[in-house]
ZAKEVO-99105 format. One record per residue (C-alpha): residue in three letters; z, y, x. Coordinates in pm, whole numbers, plus 50000, padded with zeros to 5 digits. Layout:
% residues N
ALAZYX ...
END
This chain:
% residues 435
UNK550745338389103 UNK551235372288857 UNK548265393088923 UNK549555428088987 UNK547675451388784 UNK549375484489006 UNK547295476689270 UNK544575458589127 UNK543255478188874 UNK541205498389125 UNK539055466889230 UNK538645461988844 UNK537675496788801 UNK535395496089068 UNK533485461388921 UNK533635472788584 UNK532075503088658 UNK529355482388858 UNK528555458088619 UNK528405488388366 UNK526005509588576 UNK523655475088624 UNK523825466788244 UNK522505501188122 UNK520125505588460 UNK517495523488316 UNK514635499988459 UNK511285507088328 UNK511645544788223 UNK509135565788411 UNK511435594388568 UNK514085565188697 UNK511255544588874 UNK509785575888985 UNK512545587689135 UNK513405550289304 UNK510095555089439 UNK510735586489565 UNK513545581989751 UNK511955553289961 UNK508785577090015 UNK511285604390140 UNK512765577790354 UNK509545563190484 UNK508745600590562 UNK511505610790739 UNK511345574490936 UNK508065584391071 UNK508115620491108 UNK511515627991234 UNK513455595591400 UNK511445592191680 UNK510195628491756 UNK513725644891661 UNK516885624791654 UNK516295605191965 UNK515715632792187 UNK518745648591956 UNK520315620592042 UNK519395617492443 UNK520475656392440 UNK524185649492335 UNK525245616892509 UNK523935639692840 UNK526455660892730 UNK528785638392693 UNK528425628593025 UNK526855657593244 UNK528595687293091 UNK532325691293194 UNK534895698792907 UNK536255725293137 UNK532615739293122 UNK532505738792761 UNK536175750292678 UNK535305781192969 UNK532515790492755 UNK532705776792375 UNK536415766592353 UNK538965783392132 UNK540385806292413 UNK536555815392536 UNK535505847992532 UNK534625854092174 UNK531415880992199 UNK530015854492483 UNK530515823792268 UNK529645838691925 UNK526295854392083 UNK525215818192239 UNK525715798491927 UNK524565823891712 UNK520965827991829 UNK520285791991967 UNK518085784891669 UNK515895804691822 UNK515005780092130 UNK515905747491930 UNK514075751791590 UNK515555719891452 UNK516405710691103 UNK520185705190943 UNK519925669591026 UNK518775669291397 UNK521125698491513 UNK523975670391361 UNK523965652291720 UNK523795686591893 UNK527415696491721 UNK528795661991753 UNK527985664492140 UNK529665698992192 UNK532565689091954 UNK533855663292101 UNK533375680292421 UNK536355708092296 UNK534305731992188 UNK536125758391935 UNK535235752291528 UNK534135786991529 UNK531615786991818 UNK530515749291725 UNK530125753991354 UNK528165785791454 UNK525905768891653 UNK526105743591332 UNK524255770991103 UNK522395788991375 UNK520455755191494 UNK518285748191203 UNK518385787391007 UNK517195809591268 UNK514075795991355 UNK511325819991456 UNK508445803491328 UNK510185795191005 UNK511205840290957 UNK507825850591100 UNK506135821990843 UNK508545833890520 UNK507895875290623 UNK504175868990585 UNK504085842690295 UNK506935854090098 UNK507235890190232 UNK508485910890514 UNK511925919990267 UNK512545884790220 UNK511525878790593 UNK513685907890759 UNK516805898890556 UNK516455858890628 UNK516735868690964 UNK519295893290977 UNK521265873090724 UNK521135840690908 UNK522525854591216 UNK525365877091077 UNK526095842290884 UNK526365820191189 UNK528685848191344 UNK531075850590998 UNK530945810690941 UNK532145805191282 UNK534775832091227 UNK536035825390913 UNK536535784890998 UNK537815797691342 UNK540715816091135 UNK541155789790801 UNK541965762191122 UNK543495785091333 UNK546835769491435 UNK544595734291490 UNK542725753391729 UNK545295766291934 UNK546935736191925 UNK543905723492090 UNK543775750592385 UNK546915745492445 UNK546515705692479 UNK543695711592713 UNK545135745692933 UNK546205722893157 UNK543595698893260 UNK542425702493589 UNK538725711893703 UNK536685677293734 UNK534365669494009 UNK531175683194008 UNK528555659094115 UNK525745681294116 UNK525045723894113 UNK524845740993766 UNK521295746393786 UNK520255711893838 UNK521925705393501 UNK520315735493358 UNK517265722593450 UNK517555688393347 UNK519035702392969 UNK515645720092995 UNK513755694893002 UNK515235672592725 UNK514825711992494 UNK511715713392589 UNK510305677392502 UNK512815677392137 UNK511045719492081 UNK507665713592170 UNK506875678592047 UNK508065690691688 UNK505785727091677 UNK504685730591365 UNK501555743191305 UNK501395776791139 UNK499255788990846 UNK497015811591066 UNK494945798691303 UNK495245820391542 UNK497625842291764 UNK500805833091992 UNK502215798691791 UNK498455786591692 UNK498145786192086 UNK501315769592109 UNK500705743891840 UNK497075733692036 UNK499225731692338 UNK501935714592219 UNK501565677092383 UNK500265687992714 UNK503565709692739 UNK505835683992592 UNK504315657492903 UNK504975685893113 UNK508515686193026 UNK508845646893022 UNK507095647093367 UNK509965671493527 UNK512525650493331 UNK510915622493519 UNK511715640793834 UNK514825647893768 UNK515805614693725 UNK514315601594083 UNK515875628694245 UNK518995640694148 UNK520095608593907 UNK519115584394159 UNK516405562493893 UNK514365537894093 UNK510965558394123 UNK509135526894010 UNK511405522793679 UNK510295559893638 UNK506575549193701 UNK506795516093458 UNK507745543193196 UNK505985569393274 UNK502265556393378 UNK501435533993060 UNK502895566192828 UNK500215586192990 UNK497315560692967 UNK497925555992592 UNK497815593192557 UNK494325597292722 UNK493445563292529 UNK494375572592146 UNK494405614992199 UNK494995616991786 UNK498115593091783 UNK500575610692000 UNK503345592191816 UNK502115558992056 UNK502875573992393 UNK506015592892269 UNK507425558792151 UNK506415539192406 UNK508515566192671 UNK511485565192401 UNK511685527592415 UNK511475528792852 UNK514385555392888 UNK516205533492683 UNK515815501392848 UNK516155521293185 UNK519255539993120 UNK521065509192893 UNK520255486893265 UNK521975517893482 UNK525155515493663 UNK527345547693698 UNK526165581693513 UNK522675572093395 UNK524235535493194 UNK527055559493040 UNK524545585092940 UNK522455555892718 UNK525985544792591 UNK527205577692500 UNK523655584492326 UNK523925549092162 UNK527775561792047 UNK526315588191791 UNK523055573891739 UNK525155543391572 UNK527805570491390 UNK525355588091224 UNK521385574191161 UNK523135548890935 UNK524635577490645 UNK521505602590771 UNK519375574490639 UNK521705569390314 UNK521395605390240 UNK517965612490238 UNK517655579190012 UNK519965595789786 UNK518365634089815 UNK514535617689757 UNK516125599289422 UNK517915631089294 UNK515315657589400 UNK512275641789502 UNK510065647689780 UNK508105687889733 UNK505835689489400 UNK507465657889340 UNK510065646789085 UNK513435627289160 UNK515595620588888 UNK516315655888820 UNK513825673488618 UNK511905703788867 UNK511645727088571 UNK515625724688516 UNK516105742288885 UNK512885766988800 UNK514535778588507 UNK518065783988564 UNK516715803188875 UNK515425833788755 UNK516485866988737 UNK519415878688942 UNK522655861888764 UNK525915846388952 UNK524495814588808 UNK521235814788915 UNK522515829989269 UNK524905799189286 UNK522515774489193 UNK520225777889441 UNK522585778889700 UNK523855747189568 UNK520555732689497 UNK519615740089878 UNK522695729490014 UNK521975692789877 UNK518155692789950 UNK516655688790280 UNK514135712090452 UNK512255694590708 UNK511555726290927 UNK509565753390780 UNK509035733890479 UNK510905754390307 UNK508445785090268 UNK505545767690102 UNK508305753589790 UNK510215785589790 UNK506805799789722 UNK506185777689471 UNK509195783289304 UNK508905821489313 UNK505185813889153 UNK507065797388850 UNK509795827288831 UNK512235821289080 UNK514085858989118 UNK514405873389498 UNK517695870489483 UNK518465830789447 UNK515015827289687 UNK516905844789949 UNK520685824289852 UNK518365791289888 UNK516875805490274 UNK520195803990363 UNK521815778890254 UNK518955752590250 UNK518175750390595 UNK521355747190733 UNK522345717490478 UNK521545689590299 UNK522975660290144 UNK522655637090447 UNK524015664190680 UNK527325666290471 UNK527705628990491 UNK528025629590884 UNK529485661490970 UNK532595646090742 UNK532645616790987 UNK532005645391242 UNK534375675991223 UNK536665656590887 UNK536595660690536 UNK538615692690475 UNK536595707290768 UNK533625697390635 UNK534405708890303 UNK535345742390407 UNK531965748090607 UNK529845738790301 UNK532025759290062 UNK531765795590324 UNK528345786890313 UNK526945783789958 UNK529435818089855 UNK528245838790132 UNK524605828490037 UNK525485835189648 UNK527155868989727 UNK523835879489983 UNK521665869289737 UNK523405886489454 UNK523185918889721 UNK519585915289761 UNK518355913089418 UNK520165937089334 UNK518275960689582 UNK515205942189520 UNK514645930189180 
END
């Protein structure tokens, strides 16, 4: 049989360029082993300090609202036809209660998404989740200063709010399209009041807030307290999901107890290793809700739904951001001094760069203050420091990867692009007023 080369010759493309890229593998030089190695210590990193503690209850939170939260509800409130200073003002300041990074608030979008949410309110909530975090401003106005503090948080909201627009407008005839698909769908049944829900959200907020504080540089005032606090009021909240579960979701009390009493005994037993208990209660509402009939079984498989979308490419992108950029005061494959020089001053290009550069990094929450001080140390301008705030939060490499599986590439696209200009152009702004 002829081999036909016009639809063959991407195959061949695709193995020559393989076998190329494995011939000239640059095995053996220092900066390319370095940076293999730091890819799988950014991976190991983010296995053990953010999968259990943040994407599962991420995850938990938006399979319940899948399930528990009526699309009526959500197009009322956050759909395309909602009231736009009600919907705008919820998504724009929700960072403030969830203080999650770009890749945890990922399952938080999906959930409202696919609920019919409108791409303005979701993607504002997209922004708003991970850049306005109050911890993270009150940290960067004392470390990096109050300027740089006061317009992180003024710029992150008025972002969320013109992101959400601006994507609400680009997509506009999609989104009425979708109103109009949904106008007529009746009311469903509601199986419980709106405050037991509330409640329940609550508690699932509380457990994915508290059980990630971070502990700030002073040790003392308001979040210090919080920080020494922080287990006893994340088993607080687990203990009132527990509740909620016997009472209004109709969980055996003993499957609650099987959970629930070995969690706390290995929290009184090993007091320093909170990760034990945590894990231990992760792995019991799992096997619990995954044996449930009715609501509680479609909650685990509506949880299991995005957890199986997107750890897989969340996983595959921080690989690829720890080979490229390396883990903080570490080096991937790109050089550190390449970003700290093209960085300084106040040009377009060094405005643009950082946005870029934070767009594809990830900030693990409030990590981003100690290396923007760093960076500013070595001549960073206030400008592109304030163009990386913004953007480098809210992104990263492995956040792109799933909100294109998410929301669709020329969605995706889009929301990256409004993004990195409108941190470029604020950051121009800035230095320009601060040099």
């Amino acid at each position: 049989m002829k081999t036909n080369w016009k639809t063959d010759w991407k195959p061949l493309a695709l193995i020559a360029g393989l076998f190329l890229a494995c011939f000239y593998l640059p095995v053996g030089a220092p900066r390319f082993d370095n940076a293999v190695t730091e890819a799988f210590e950014l991976v190991k990193w983010y296995a053990r300090e953010h999968v259990i503690l943040c994407l599962i209850p991420a995850f938990f939170i938006a399979g319940a609202i899948g399930v528990f939260v009526s699309q009526a509800s959500v197009m009322k409130y956050l759909g395309p036809k909602a009231n736009k200073a009600l919907a705008y003002g919820v998504a724009s300041v929700s960072g403030t209660i969830l203080a999650v990074c770009s890749c945890t608030v990922l399952p938080l979008f999906a959930g409202i998404w696919r609920m019919g949410a409108g791409l303005g309110p979701a993607t504002a909530f997209l922004y708003s989740g991970p850049a306005i975090n109050v911890l993270a401003i009150v940290l960067t106005a004392r470390v990096l200063g109050l300027k740089l503090g006061i317009a992180r948080a003024v710029g992150a909201i008025v972002f969320s709010v013109v992101v959400g627009l601006l994507t609400h407008l680009i997509f506009r005839k999609e989104e009425l399209a979708k109103a109009a698909a949904t106008a007529q769908d009746p009311e469903p049944e509601v199986k419980r009041p709106l405050w037991q829900n509330i409640i329940f959200f609550a508690c699932m907020v509380g457990i994915l807030v508290f059980a990630n504080w971070g502990k700030p540089m002073e040790n003392a005032g308001l979040w210090h307290a919080i920080w020494l606090w922080k287990w006893p009021i994340t088993a607080a909240c687990a203990a009132g999901l527990g509740f909620v579960l016997v009472g209004w979701f109709a969980v055996a009390w003993w499957k609650v107890a099987v959970i629930s009493i070995p969690a706390a005994v290995l929290a009184f037993v090993f007091p320093q290793q909170p990760m034990m208990p945590f894990g231990f209660a992760v792995i019991g509402l799992s096997i619990v809700t995954s044996t449930s009939n009715g609501e509680t079984g479609d909650w685990f498989s509506s949880t299991w739904t995005f957890a199986k979308q997107i750890t897989p490419l969340l996983l595959f992108g921080v690989l690829a951001a720890g080979f490229f950029l390396g883990r903080p005061d570490k080096e991937g494959i790109i050089p550190s001094e390449w970003v700290t020089q093209a960085v300084g001053g106040n040009s377009l290009r060094a405005n643009l760069l950082a946005s870029v550069v934070g767009a594809f990094m990830y900030f693990a929450t409030l990590t981003e203050v100690p290396i923007l001080q760093g960076l500013i140390g070595s001549g960073m301008g206030q400008g592109p420091a304030l163009a990386l705030l913004l953007a480098g939060p809210a992104l990263s490499l492995q956040s792109m990867l799933v909100l294109r599986t998410v929301m669709g590439t020329k969605k995706m696209v889009v929301y990256v692009t409004l993004v990195v200009v409108m941190a470029t152009i604020t950051g121009l702004i800035f230095g320009a007023m601060f040099p």
